[in-house]
Structures are given as structure tokens and as C-alpha cells.
PQR file of N, CA, C, O and H, with PARSE charges and radii, in Angstrom:
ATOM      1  N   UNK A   1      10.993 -79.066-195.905 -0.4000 1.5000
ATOM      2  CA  UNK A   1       9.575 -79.241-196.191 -0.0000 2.0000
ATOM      3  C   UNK A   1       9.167 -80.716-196.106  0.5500 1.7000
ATOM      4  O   UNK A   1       8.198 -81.107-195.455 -0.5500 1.4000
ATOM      5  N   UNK A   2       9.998 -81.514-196.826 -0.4000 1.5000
ATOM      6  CA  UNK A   2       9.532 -82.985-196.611 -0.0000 2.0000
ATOM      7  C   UNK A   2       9.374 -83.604-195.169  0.5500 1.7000
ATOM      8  O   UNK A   2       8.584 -84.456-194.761 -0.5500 1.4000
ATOM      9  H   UNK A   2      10.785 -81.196-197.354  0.4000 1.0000
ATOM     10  N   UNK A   3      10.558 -82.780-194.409 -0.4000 1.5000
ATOM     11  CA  UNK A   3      10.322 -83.355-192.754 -0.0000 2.0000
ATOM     12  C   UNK A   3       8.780 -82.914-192.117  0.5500 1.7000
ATOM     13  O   UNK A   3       8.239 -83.569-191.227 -0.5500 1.4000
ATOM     14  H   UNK A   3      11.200 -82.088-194.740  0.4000 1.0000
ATOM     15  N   UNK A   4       8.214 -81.762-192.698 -0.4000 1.5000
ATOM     16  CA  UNK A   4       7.331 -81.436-192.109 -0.0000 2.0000
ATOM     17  C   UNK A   4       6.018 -82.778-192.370  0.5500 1.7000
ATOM     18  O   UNK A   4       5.272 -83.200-191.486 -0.5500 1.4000
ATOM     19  H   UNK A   4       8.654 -81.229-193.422  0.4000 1.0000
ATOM     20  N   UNK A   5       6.041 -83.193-193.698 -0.4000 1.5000
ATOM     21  CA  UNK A   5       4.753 -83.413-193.679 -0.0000 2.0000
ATOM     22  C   UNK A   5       5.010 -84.854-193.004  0.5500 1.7000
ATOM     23  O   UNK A   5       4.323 -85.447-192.172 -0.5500 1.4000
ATOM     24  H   UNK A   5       6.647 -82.850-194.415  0.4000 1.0000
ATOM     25  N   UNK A   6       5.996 -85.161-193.510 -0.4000 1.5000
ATOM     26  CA  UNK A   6       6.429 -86.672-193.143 -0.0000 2.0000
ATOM     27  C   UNK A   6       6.174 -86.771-191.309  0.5500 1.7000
ATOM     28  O   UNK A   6       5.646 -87.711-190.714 -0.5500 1.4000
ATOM     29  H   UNK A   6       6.554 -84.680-194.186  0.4000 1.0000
ATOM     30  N   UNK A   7       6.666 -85.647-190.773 -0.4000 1.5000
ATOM     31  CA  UNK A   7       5.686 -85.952-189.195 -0.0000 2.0000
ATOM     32  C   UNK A   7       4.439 -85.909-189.123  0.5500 1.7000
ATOM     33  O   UNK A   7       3.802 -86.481-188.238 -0.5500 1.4000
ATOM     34  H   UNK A   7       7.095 -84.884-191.255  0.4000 1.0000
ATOM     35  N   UNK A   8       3.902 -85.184-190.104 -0.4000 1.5000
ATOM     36  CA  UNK A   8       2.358 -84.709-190.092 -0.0000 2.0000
ATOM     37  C   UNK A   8       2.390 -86.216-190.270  0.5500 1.7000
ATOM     38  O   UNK A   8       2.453 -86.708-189.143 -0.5500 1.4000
ATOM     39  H   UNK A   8       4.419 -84.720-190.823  0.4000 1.0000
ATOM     40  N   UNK A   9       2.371 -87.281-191.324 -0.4000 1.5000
ATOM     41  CA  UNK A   9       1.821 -88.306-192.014 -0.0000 2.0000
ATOM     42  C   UNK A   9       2.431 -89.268-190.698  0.5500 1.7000
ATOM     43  O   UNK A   9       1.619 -90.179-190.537 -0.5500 1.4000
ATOM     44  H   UNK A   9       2.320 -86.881-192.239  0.4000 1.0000
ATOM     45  N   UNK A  10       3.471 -89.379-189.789 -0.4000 1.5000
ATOM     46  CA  UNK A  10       3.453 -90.181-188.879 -0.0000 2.0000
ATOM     47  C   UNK A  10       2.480 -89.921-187.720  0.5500 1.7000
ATOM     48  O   UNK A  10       2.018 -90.786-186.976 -0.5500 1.4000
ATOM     49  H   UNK A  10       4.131 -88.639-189.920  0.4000 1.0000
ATOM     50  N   UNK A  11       2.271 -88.784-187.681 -0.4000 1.5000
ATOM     51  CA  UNK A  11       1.092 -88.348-186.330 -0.0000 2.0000
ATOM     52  C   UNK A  11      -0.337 -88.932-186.758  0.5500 1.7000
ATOM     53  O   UNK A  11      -0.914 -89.794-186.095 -0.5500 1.4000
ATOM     54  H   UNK A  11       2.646 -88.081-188.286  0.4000 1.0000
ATOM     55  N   UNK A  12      -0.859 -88.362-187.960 -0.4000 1.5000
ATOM     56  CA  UNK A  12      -2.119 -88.846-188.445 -0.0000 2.0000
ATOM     57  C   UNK A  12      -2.175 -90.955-188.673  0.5500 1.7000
ATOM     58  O   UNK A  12      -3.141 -91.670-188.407 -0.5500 1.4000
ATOM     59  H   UNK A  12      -0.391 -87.661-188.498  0.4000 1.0000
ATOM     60  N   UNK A  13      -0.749 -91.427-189.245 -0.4000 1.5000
ATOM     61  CA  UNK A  13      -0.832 -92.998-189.108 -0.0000 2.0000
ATOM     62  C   UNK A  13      -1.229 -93.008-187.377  0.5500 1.7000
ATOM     63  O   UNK A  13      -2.146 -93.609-186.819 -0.5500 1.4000
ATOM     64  H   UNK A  13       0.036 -90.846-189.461  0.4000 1.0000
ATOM     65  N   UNK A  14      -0.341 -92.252-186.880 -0.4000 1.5000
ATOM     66  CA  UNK A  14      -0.392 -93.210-185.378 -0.0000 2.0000
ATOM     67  C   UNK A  14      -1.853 -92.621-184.862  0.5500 1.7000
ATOM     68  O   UNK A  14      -2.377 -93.461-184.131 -0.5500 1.4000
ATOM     69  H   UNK A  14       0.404 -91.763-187.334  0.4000 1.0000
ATOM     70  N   UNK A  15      -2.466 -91.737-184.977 -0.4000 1.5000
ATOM     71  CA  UNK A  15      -3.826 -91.262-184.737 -0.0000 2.0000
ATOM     72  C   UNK A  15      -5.016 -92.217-185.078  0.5500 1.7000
ATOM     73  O   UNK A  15      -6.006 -92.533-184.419 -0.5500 1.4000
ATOM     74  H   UNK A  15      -2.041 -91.054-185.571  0.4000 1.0000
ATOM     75  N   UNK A  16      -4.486 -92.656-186.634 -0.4000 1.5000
ATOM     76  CA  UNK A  16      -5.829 -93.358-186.936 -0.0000 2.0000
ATOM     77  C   UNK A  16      -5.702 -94.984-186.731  0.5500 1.7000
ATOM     78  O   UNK A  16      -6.483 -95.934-186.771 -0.5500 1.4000
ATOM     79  H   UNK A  16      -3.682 -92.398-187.170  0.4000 1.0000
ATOM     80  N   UNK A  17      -4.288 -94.793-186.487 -0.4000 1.5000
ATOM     81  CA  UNK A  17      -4.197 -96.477-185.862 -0.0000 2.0000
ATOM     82  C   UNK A  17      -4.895 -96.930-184.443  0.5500 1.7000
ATOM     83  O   UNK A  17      -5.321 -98.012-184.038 -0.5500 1.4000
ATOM     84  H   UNK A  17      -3.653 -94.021-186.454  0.4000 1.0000
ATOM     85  N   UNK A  18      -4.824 -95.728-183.921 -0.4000 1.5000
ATOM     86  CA  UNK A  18      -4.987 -95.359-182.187 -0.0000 2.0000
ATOM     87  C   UNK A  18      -6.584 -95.781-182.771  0.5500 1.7000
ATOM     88  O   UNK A  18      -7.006 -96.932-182.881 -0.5500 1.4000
ATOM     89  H   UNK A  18      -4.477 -94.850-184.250  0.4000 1.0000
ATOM     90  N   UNK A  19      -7.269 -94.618-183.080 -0.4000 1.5000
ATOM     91  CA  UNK A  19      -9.011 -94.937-182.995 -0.0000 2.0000
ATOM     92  C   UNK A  19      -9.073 -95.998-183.985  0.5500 1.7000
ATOM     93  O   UNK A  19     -10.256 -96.328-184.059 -0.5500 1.4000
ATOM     94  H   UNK A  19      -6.927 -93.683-182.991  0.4000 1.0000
ATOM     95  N   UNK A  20      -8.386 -96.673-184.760 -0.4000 1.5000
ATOM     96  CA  UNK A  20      -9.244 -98.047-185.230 -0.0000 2.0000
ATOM     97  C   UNK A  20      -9.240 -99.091-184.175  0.5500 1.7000
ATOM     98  O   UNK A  20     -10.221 -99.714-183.768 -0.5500 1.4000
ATOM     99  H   UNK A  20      -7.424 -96.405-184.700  0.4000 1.0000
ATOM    100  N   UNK A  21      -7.826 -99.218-183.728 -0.4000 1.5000
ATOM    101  CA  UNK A  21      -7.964-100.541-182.447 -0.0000 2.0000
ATOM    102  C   UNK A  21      -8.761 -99.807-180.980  0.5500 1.7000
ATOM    103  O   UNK A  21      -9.240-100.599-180.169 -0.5500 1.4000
ATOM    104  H   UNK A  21      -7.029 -98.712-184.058  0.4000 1.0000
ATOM    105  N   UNK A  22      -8.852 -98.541-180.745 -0.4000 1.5000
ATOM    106  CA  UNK A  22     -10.017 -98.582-179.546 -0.0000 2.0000
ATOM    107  C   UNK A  22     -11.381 -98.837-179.941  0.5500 1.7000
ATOM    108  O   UNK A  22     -12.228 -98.989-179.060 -0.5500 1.4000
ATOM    109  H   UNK A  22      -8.463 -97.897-181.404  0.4000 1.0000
ATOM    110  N   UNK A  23     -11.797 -98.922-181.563 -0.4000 1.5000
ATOM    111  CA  UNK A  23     -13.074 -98.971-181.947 -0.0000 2.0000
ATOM    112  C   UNK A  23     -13.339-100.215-181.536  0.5500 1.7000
ATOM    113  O   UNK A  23     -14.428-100.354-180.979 -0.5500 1.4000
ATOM    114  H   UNK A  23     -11.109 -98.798-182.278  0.4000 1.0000
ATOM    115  N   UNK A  24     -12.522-101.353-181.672 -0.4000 1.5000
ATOM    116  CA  UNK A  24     -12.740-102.861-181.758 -0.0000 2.0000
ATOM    117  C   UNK A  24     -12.314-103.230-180.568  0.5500 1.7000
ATOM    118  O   UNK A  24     -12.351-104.458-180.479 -0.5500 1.4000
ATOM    119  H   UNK A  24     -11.637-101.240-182.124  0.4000 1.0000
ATOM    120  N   UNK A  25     -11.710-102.430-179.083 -0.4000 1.5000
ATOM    121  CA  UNK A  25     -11.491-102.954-178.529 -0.0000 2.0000
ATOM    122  C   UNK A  25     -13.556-102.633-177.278  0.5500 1.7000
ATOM    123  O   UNK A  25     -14.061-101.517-177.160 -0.5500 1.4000
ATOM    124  H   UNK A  25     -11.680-101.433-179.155  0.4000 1.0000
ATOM    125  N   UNK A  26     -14.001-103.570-176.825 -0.4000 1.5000
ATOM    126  CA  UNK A  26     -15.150-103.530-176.766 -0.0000 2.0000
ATOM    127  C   UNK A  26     -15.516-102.725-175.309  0.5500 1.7000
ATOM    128  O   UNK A  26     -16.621-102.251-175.044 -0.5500 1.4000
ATOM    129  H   UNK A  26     -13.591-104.477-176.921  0.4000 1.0000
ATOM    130  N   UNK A  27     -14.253-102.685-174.386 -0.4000 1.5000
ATOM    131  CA  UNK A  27     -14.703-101.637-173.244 -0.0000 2.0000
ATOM    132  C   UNK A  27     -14.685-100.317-173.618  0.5500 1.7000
ATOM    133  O   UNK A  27     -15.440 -99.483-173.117 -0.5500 1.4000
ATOM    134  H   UNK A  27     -13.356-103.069-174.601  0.4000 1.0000
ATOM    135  N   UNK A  28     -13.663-100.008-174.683 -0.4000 1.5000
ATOM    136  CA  UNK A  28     -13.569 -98.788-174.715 -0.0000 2.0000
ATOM    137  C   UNK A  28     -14.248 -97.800-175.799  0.5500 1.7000
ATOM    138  O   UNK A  28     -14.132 -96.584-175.950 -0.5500 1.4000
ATOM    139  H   UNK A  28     -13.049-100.685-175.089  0.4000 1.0000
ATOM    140  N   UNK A  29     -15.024 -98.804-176.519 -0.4000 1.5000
ATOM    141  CA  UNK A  29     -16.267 -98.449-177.316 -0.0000 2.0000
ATOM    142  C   UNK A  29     -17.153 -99.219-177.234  0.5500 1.7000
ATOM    143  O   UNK A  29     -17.007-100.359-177.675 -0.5500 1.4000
ATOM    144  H   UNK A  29     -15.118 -99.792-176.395  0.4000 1.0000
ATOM    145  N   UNK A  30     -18.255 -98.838-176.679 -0.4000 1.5000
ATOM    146  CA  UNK A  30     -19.649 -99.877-175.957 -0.0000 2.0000
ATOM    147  C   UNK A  30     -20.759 -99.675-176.848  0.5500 1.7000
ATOM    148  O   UNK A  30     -21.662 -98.898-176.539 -0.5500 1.4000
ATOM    149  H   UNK A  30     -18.373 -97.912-176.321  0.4000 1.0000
ATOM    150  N   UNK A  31     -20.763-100.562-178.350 -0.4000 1.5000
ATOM    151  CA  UNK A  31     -21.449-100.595-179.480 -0.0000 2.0000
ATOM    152  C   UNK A  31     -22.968-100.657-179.143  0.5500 1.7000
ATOM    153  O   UNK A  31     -23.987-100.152-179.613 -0.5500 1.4000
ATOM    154  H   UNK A  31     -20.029-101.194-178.601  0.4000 1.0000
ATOM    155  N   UNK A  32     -22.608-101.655-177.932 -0.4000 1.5000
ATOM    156  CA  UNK A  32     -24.899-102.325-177.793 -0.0000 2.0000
ATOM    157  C   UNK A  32     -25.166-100.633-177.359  0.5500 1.7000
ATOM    158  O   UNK A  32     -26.097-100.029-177.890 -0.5500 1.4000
ATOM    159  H   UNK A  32     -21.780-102.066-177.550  0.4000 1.0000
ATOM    160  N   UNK A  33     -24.137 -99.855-176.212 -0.4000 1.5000
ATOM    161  CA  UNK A  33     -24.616 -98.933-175.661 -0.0000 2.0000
ATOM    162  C   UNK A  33     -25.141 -97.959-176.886  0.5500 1.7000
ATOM    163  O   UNK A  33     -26.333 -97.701-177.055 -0.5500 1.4000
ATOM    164  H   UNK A  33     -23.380-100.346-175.781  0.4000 1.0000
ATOM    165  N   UNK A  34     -24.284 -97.556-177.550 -0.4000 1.5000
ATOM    166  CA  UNK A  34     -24.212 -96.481-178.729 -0.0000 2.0000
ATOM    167  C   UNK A  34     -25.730 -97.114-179.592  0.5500 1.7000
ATOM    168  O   UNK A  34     -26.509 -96.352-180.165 -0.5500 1.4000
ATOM    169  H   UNK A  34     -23.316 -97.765-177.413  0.4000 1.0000
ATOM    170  N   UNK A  35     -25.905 -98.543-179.531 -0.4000 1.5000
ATOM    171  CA  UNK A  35     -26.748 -98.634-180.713 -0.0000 2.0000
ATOM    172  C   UNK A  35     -28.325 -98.255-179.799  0.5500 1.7000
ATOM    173  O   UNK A  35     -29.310 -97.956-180.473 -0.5500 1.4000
ATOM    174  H   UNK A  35     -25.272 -99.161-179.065  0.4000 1.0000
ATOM    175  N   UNK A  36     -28.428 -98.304-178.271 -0.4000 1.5000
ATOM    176  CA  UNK A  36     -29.119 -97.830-177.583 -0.0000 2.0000
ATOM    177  C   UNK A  36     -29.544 -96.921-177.881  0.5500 1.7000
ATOM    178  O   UNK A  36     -30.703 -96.924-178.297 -0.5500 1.4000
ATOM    179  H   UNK A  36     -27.627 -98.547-177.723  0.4000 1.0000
ATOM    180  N   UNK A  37     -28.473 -95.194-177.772 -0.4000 1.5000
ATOM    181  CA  UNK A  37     -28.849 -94.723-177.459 -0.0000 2.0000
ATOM    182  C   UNK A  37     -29.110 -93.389-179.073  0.5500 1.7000
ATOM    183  O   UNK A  37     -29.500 -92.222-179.047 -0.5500 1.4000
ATOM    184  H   UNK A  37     -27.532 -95.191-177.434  0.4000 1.0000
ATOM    185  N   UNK A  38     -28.570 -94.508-180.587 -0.4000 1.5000
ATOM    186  CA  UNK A  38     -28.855 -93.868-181.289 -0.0000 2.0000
ATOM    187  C   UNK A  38     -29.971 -94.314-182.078  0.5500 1.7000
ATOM    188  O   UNK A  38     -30.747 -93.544-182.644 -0.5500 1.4000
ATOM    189  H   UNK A  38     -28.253 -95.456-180.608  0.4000 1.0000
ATOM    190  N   UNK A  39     -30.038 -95.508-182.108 -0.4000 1.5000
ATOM    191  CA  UNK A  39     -31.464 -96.151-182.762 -0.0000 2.0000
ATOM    192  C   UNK A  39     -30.976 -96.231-184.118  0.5500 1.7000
ATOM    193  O   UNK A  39     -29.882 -96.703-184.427 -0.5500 1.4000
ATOM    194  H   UNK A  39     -29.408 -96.133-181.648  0.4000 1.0000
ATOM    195  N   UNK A  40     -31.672 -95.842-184.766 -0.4000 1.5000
ATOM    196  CA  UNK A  40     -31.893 -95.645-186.432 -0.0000 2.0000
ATOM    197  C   UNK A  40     -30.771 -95.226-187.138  0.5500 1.7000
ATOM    198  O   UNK A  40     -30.491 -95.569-188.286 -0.5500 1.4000
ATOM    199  H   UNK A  40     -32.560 -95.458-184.515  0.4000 1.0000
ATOM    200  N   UNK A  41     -30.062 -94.390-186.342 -0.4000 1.5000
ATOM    201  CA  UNK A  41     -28.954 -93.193-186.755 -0.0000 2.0000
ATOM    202  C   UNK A  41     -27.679 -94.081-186.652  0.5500 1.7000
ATOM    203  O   UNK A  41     -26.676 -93.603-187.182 -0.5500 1.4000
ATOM    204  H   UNK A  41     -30.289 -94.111-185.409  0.4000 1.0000
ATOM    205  N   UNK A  42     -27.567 -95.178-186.112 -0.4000 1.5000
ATOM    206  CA  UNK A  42     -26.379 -95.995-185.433 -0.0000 2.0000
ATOM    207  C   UNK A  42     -25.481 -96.142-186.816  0.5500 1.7000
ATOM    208  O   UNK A  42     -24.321 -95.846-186.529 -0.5500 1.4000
ATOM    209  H   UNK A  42     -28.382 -95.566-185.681  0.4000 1.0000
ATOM    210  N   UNK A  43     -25.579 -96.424-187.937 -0.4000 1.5000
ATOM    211  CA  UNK A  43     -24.811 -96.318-188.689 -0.0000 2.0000
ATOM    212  C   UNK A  43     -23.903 -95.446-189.110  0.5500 1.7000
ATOM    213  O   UNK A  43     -22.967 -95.633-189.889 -0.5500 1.4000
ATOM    214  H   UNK A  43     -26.521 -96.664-188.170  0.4000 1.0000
ATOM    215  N   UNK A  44     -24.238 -94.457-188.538 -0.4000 1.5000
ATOM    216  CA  UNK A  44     -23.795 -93.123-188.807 -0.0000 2.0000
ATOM    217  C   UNK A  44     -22.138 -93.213-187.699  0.5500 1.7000
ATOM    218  O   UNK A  44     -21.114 -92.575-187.943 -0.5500 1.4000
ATOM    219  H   UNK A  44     -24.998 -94.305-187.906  0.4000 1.0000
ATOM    220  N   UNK A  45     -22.354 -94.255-186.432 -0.4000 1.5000
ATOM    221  CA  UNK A  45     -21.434 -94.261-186.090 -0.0000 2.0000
ATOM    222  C   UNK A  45     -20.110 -94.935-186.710  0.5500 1.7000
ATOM    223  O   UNK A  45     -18.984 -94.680-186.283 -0.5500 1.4000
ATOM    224  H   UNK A  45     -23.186 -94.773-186.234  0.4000 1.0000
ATOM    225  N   UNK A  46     -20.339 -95.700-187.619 -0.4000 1.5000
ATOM    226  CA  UNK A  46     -19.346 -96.374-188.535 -0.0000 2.0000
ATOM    227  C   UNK A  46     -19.187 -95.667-189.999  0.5500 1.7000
ATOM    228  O   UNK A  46     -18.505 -96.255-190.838 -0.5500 1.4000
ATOM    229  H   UNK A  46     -21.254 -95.907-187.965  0.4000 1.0000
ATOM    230  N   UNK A  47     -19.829 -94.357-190.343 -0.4000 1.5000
ATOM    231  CA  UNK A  47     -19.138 -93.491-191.807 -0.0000 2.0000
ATOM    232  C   UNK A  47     -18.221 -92.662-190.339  0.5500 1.7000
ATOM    233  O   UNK A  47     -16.998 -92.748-190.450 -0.5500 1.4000
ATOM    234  H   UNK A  47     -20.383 -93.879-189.661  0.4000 1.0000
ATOM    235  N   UNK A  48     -18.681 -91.987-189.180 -0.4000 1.5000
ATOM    236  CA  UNK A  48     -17.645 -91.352-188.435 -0.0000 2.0000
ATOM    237  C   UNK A  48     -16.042 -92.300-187.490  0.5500 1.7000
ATOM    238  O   UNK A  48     -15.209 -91.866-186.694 -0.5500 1.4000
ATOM    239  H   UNK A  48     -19.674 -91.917-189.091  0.4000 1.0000
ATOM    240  N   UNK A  49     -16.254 -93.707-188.122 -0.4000 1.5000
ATOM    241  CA  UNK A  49     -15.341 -94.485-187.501 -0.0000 2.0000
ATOM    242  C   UNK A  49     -14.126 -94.533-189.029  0.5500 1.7000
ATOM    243  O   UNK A  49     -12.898 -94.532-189.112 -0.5500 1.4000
ATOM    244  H   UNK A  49     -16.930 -94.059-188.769  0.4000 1.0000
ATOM    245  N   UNK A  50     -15.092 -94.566-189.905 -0.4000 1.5000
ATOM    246  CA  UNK A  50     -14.062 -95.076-191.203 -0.0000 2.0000
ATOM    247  C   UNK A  50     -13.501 -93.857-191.406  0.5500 1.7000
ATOM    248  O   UNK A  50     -12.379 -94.027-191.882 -0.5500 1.4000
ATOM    249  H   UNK A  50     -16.089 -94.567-189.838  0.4000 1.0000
ATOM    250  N   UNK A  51     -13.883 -92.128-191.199 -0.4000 1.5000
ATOM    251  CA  UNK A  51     -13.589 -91.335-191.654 -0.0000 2.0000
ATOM    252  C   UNK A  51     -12.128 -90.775-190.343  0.5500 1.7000
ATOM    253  O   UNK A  51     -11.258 -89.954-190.636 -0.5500 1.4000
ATOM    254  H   UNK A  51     -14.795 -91.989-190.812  0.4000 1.0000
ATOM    255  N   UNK A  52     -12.221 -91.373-189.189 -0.4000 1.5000
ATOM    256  CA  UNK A  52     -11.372 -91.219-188.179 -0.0000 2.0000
ATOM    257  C   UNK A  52     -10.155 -91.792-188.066  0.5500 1.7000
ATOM    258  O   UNK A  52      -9.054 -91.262-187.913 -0.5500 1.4000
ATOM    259  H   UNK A  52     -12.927 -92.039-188.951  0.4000 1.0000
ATOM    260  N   UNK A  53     -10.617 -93.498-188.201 -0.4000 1.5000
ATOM    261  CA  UNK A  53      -9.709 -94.212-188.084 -0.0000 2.0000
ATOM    262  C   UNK A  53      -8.986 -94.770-189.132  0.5500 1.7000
ATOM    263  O   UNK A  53      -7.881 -94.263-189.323 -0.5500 1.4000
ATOM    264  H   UNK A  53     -11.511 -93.929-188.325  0.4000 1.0000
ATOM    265  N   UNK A  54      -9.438 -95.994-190.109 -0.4000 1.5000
ATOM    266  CA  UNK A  54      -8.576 -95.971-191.508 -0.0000 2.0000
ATOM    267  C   UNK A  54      -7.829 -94.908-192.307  0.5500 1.7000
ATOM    268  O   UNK A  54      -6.648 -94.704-192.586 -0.5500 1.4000
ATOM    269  H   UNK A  54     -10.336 -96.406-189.954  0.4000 1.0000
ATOM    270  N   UNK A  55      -9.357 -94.131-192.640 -0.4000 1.5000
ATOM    271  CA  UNK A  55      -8.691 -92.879-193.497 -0.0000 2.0000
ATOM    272  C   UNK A  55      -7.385 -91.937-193.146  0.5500 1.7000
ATOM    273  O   UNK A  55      -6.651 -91.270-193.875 -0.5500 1.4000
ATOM    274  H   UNK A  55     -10.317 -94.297-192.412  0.4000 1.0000
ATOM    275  N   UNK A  56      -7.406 -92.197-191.495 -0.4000 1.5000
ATOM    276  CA  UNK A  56      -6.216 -91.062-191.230 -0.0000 2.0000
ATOM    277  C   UNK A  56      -5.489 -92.051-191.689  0.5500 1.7000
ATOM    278  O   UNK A  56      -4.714 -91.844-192.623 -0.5500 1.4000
ATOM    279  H   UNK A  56      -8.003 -92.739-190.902  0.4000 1.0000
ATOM    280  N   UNK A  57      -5.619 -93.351-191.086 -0.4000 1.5000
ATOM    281  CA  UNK A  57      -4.446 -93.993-191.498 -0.0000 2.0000
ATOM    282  C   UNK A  57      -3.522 -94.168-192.324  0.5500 1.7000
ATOM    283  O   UNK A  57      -2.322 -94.256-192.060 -0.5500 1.4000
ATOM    284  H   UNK A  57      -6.249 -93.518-190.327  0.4000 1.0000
ATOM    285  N   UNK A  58      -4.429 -94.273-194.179 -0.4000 1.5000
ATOM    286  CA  UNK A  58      -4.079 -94.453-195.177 -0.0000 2.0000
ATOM    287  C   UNK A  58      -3.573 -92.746-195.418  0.5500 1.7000
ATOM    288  O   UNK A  58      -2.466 -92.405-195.834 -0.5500 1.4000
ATOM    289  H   UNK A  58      -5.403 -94.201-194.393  0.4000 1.0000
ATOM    290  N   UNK A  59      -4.452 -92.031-195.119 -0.4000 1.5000
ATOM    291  CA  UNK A  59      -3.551 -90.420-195.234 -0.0000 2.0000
ATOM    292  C   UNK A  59      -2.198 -90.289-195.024  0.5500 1.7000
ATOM    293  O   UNK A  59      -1.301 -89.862-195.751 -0.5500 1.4000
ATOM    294  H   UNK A  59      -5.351 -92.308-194.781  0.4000 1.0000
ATOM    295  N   UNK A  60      -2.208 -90.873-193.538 -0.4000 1.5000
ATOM    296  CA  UNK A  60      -0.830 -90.525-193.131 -0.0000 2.0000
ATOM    297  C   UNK A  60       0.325 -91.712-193.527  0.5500 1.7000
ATOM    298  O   UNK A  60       1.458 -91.256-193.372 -0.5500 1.4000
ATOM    299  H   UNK A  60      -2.937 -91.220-192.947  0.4000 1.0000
ATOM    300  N   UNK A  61       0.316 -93.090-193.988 -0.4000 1.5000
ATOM    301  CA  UNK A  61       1.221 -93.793-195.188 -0.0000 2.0000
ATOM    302  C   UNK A  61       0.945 -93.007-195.901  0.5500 1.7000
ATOM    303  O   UNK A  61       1.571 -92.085-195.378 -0.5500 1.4000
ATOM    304  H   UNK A  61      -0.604 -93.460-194.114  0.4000 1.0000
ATOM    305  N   UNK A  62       0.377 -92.480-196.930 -0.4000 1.5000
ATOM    306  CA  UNK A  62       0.458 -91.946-198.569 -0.0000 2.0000
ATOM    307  C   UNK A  62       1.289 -90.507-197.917  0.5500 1.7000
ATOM    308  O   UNK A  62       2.167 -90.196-198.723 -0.5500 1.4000
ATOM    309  H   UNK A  62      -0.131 -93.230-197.355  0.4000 1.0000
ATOM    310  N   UNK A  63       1.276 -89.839-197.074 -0.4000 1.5000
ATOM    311  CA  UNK A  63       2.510 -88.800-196.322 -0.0000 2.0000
ATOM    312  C   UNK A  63       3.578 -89.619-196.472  0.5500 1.7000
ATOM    313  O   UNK A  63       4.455 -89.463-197.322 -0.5500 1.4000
ATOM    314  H   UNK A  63       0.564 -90.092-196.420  0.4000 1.0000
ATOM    315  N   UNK A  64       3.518 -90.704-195.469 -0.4000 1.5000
ATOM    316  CA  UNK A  64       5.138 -91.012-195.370 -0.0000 2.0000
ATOM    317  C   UNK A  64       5.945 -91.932-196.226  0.5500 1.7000
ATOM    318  O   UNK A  64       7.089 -92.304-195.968 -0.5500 1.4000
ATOM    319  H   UNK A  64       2.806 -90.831-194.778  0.4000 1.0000
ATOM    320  N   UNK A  65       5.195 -92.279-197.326 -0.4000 1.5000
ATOM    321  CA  UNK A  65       5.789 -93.210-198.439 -0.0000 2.0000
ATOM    322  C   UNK A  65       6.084 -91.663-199.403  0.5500 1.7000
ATOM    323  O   UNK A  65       7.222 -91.542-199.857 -0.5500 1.4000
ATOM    324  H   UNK A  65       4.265 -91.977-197.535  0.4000 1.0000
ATOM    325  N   UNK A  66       4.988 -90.445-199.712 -0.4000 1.5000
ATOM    326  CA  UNK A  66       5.451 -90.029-200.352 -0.0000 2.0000
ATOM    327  C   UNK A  66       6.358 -89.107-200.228  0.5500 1.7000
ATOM    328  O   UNK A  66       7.026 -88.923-201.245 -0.5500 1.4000
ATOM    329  H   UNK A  66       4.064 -90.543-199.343  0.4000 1.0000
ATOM    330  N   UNK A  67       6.705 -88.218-198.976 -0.4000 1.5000
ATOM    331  CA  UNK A  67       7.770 -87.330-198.159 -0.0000 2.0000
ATOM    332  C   UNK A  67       8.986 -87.901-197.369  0.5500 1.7000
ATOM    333  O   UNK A  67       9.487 -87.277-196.433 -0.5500 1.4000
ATOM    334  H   UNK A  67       6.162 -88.368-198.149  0.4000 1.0000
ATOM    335  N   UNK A  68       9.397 -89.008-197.752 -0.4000 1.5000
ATOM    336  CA  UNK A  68      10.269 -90.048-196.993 -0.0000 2.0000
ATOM    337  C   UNK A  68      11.614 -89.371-197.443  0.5500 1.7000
ATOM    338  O   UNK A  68      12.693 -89.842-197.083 -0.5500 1.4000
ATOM    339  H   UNK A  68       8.990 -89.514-198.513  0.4000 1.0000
TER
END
């Protein structure tokens, strides 16, 4: 059982590690574009960045510190 989650918690680290550095890398997320084409709503793209990228992150350490 512990092996299971402990991959789960390495897949989700390496997942949310993956979308935090493509968020910041600037070709592969085109912010002026996004703030174009959402206007008002554009914030909304950063509660769906924190909920993708950090959070898996910290999900998947608190997996593998605690199923180790």
C-alpha cells in the first residue's frame, strides 16, 4: 500500500513541478495573450495555476515524505 501512494505522490510532485515551470516559462504560456483574450476574468488564470501547479506539488511531497 505505501508503494502505491508513494508513486501516486511522485507522479503528482513531478506533474505540478512540470506546470509551475511551463507557467513561467513565457513561450509556453503567453500571459499578455491570455490577459487579451480574458479581460476582467484574467485572474482567474492564476487561482487555476496555483491549484495545478504548487498544490500538486506540495500534495505529492506530503505523499512521499509521508508513504516513504
Amino acid at each position: 500500500m505505501h508503494t502505491i501512494f508513494s508513486s501516486i505522490g511522485l507522479v503528482l510532485a513531478i506533474v505540478g513541478l512540470a506546470i509551475s515551470v511551463a507557467f513561467w516559462i513565457p513561450r509556453l504560456c503567453n500571459r499578455t495573450r491570455l490577459r487579451e483574450m480574458l479581460g476582467s476574468r484574467y485572474p482567474v488564470v492564476y487561482v487555476v495555476y496555483i491549484a495545478n501547479g504548487p498544490l500538486l506539488l506540495l500534495l505529492g511531497a506530503i505523499l512521499l515524505i509521508t508513504f516513504r
